[in-house]
ZAMARGU-4260 file (C-alpha; in steps of 0.2 Angstrom, whole numbers, plus 5000, padded with zeros to 4 digits):
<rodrens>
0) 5358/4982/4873 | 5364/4999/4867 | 5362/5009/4852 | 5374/5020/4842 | 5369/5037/4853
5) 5370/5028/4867 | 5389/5023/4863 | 5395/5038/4855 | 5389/5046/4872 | 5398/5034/4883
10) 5413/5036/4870 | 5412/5056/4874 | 5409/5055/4892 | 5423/5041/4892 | 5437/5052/4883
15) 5428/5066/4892 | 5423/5076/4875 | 5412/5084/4867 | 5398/5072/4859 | 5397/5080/4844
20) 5416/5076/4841 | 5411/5059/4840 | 5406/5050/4826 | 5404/5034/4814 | 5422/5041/4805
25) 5430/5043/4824 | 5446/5035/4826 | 5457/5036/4841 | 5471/5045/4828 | 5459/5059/4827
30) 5458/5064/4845 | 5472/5067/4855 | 5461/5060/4871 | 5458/5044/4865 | 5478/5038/4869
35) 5479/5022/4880 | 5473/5030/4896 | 5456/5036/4885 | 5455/5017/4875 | 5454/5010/4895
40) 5442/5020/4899 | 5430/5016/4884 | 5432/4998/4889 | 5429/4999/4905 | 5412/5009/4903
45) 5408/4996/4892 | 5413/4982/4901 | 5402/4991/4917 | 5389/4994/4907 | 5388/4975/4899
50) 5395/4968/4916 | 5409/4959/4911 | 5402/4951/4894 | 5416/4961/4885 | 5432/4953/4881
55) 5446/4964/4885 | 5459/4956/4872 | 5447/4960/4859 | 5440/4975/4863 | 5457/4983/4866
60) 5462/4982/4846 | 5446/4992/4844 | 5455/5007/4836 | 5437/5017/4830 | 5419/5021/4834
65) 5418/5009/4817 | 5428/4993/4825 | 5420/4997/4842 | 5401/4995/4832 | 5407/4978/4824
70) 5414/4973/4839 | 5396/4975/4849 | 5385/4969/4833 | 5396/4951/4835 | 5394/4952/4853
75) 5375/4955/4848 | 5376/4970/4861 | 5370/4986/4847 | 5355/4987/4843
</rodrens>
């Protein structure tokens, strides 16, 4: 399980950011990090830290912190 902190962090240390440049509102258009190299490296922090219970194909139209929340709530992975 992980909670929103928790994901914005992994988001911010994924896209290496600033936290506080991540929030609910956070889509990938509003960082010039999160480009394709930055959305692999948010699904592969969460795919380690969920060991493999993610499913790539889904995960990787997840364009926001938003879509990434709904994604994990489904997956009953956020607390």
């Amino acid at each position: 399980m992980i909670n929103k902190k928790e994901l914005k962090k992994l988001i911010s240390k994924s896209l290496n950011v600033n936290v506080s440049k991540i929030n609910d509102k956070t889509k990938a258009t509003d960082l010039e990090e999160w480009d394709s190299l930055g959305q692999l490296s948010i699904i592969s922090a969460l795919d380690k830290k969920f060991k493999g219970q993610i499913n790539f194909k889904d995960i990787s139209q997840a364009g926001s912190v938003k879509s990434i929340e709904i994604y994990l709530k489904k997956k009953k992975v956020l607390k």
